[in-house]
KELUM-6040 format. One record per residue: residue in one letter; x, y, z of N, C-alpha, C, O, CB in turn. Coordinates in steps of 0.1 Angstrom, whole numbers, plus 5000, padded with zeros to 4 digits. Glycine has a CB too. Layout:
REM KELUM-6040
AXYZXYZXYZXYZXYZ/...
END
This chain:
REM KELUM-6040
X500849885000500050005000500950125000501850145008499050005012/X500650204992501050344993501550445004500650525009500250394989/X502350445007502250585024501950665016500850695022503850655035/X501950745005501750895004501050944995501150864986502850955002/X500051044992498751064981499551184973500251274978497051114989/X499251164962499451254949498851374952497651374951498751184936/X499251484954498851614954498151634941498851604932499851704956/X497351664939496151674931496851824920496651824908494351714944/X497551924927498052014922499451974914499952054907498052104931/X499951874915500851764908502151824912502951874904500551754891/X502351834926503551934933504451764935505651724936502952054953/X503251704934504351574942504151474955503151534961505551654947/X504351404961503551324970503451394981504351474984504051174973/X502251384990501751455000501751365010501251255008500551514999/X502351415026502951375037501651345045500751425046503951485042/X501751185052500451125055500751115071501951135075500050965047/X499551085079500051165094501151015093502251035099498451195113/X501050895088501850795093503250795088504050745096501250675089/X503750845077504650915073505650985083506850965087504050995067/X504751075086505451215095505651125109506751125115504151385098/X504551055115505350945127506550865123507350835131504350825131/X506750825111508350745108509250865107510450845111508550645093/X508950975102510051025105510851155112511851215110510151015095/X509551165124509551195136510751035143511951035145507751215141/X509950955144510950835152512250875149513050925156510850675148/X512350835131514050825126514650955130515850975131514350805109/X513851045131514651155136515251165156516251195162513451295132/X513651105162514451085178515550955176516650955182513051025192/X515250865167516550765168517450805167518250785176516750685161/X518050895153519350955151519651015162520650975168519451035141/X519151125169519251215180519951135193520951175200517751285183/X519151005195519750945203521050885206521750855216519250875204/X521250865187522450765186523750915188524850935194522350645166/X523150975183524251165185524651105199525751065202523051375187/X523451115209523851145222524851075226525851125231522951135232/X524750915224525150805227526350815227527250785235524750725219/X526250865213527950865208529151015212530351025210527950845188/X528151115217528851235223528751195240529151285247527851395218/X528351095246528651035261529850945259530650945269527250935267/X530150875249530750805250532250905244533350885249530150685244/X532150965237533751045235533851125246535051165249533951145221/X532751175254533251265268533751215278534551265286532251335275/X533051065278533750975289535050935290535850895298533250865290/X535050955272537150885274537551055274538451085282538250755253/X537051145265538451255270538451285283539451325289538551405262/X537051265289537651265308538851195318539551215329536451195315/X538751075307539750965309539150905325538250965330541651045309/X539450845328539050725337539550745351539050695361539650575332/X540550835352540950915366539951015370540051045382542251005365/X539151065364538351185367536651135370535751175377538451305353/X536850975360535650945367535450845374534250805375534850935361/X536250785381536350665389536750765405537750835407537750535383/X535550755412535350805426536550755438537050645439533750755431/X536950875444538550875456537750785461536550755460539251015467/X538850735470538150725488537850765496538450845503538350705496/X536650715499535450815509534850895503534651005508535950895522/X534450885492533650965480532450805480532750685476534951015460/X531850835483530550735475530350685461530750745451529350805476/X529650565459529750545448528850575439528950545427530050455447/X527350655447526450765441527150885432526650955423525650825454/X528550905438528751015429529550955414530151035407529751125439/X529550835411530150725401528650775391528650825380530450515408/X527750745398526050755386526250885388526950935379524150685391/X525950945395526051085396526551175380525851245372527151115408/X528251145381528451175370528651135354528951195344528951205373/X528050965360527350915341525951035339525851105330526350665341/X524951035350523851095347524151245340523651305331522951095360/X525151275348525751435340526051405328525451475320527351515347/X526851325322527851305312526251265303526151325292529451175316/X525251185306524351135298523951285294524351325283523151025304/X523351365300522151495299523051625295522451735295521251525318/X524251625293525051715284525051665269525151725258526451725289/X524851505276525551475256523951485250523651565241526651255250/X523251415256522051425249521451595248520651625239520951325257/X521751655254521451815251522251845238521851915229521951915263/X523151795239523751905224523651765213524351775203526051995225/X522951665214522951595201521151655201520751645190523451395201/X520451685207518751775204519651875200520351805192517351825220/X520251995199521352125195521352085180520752145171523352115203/X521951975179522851985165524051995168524552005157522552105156/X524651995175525652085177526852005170527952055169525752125193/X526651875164527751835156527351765145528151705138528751765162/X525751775142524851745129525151625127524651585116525151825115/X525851495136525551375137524551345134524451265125525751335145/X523351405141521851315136521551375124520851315116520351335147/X521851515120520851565106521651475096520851405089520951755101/X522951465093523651375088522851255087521951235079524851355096/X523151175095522251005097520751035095520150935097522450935115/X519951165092518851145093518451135075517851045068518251255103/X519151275070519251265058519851145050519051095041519851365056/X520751085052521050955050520150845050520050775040521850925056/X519250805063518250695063517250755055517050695045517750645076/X516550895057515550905048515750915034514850905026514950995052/X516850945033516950885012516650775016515450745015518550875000/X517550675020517250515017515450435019514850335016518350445031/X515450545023513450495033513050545012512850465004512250695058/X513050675009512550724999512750624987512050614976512950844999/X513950564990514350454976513150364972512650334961515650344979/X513050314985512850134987511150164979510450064977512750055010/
END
């Protein structure tokens, strides 16, 4: 079956609400995978001394600063701020447009 209807004014296929839910998702997917991957390069240039808790430091402050390190990276992969996801988004949605 079709996702998309022929604009009657012959502009070209017209965006169906089920449509715009796939690519709302592929767009929070990419965004996520941004974050993912901007937590995981902050964690190593922190390097492993800065985040492995002294003694007599609790090990609440171990999550403590994954939860920091998560809610910075995922803030600037929603930003854009290194077009990781518009990249990967534009990329899957050609491939979605091919098939």
């Amino acid at each position: 079956m079709n996702d998309s209807l022929i604009d009657p004014i012959g502009a070209g296929p017209v965006a169906t609400p089920r449509v715009d839910a796939e690519n709302r998702q592929l767009r929070e997917a990419c965004q996520k995978f941004e974050g993912m991957l901007l937590g995981i390069m902050m964690k190593e240039s922190l390097g492993e001394s800065m985040l492995e808790s002294s003694e007599g430091e609790g090990g609440g402050l171990d999550s403590f600063r994954e939860f920091c390190i998560e809610q910075v990276a995922n803030t600037m992969a929603e930003s854009s701020s290194l077009g990781i996801a518009d990249q990967l988004y534009a990329e899957l949605g050609m491939e979605g447009g091919k098939q």
